[in-house]
N, C-alpha and C positions, 0 to 999 in steps of 0.2 A: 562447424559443418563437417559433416561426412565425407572420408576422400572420395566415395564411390559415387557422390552426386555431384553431377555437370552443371554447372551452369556458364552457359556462354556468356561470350565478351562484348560487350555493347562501347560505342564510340559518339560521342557531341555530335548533333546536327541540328541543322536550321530546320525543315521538313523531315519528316519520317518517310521512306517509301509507299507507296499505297496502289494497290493494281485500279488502274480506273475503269469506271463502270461499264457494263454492257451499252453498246450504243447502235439504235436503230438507222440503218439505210433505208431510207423509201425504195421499195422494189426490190431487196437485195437479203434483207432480213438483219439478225444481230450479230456483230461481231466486235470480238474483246479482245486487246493485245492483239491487232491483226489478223487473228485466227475468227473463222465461220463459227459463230455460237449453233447448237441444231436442238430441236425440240425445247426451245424454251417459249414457258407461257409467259405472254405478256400481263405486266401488273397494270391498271391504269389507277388514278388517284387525282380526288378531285382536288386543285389548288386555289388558298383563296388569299391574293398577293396583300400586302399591306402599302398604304400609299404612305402612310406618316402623321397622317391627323388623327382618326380615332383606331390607335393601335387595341386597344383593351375590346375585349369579348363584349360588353354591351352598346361599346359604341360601336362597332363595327356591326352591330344587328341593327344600330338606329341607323346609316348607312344605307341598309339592305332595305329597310321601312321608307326614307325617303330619298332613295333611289339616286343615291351618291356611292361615291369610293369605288375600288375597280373590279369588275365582273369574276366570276368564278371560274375555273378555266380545268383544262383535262391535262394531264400528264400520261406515258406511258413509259417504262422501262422492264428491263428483264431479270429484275432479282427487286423485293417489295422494301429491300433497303434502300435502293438508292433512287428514291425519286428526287432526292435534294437535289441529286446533280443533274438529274433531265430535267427538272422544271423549268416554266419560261425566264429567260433573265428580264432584268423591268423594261429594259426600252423593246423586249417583244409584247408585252402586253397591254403598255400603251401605247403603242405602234409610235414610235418614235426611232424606228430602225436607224433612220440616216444619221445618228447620233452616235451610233454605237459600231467601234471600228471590228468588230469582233466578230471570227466566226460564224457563222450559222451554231447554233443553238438546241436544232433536233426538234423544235416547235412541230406539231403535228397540225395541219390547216384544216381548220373546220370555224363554223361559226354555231353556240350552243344555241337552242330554242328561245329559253330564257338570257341572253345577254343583250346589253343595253344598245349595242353598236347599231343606230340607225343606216351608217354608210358603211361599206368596206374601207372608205377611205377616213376615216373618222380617225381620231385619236385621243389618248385622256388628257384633259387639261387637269395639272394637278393643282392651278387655284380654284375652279368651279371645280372641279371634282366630279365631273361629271366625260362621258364621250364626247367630242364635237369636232364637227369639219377645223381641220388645223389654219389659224388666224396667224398673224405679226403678234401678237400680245399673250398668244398661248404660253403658258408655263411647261417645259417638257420636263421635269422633276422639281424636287424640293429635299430639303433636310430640315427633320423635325428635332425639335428635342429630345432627349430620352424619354419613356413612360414613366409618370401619367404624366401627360403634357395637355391635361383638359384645359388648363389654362394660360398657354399660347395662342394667341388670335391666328398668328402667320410664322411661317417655320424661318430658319435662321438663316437658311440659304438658297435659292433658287436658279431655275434654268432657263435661259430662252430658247424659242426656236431655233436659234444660230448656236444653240451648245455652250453659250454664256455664261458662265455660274455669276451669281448678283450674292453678295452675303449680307447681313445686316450690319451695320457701323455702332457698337454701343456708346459711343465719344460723340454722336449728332447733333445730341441733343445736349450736352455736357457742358456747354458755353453760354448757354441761354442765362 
């Protein structure tokens, strides 16, 4: 290597530094690192969450066909890279907030035209797969297998109303 070329000294770490994204105040506008962001357009970007069952691109259109799996939803942030970080997290979109000890989220309140939510109060059940007023026996998440997982009937873990996780026992049935 050439003496006249620098390269700097790098050191082990667990995370690398990363400045975090622009983030909207309702009423108030963008600001990053504490500092007033000024004249920034807003990106918006339409998100379309995955529940676990038909992760793949055709299943997720039969979904859309028979009127299953969870609604299409709107994002906004202030640089067209970081929608990953404003997007909803899952217990906002299936309204399952009381579950979720975290934060606010930056979620923008609107209800789209086409979304399936009968009620404001609705929520996704993620065994029907479908919105509905929240019951004792609703599912508030699931964990599926990796993809393709077309042929898993039922995912390997699941959640009740109470924030429960239930997982499946592969020994249940092993003694028979």
């Amino acid at each position: 290597m050439p003496k006249d070329t620098f390269v700097p000294s790098y050191v082990p770490t667990q995370h690398p530094w990363r400045r975090r994204p622009a983030e909207y105040a309702r009423g108030h506008g963008w600001y990053q690192g504490g500092e007033r962001r000024r004249g920034v357009k807003p990106h918006y970007h339409y998100i379309w969450p995955k529940d676990g069952k038909n992760g793949s691109k055709w299943g997720r259109w039969k979904d859309v066909m028979t009127g299953k799996g969870p609604d299409i939803h709107v994002t906004i942030s202030a640089d067209k890279k970081d929608y990953m970080h404003n997007r909803q997290r899952r217990s906002r979109w299936s309204n399952h907030m009381n579950l979720d000890d975290r934060g606010p989220d930056g979620a923008l309140k609107y209800q789209l035209p086409w979304a399936r939510r009968n009620h404001l109060d609705s929520a996704y059940d993620f065994h029907h797969r479908k919105y509905m007023r929240p019951h004792k026996h609703m599912w508030s998440d699931t964990l599926w297998q990796d993809e393709p997982n077309g042929h898993f009937q039922f995912p390997y873990a699941w959640r009740n109303m109470a924030g429960e996780w239930w997982q499946h026992d592969p020994d249940a049935f092993t003694d028979w």
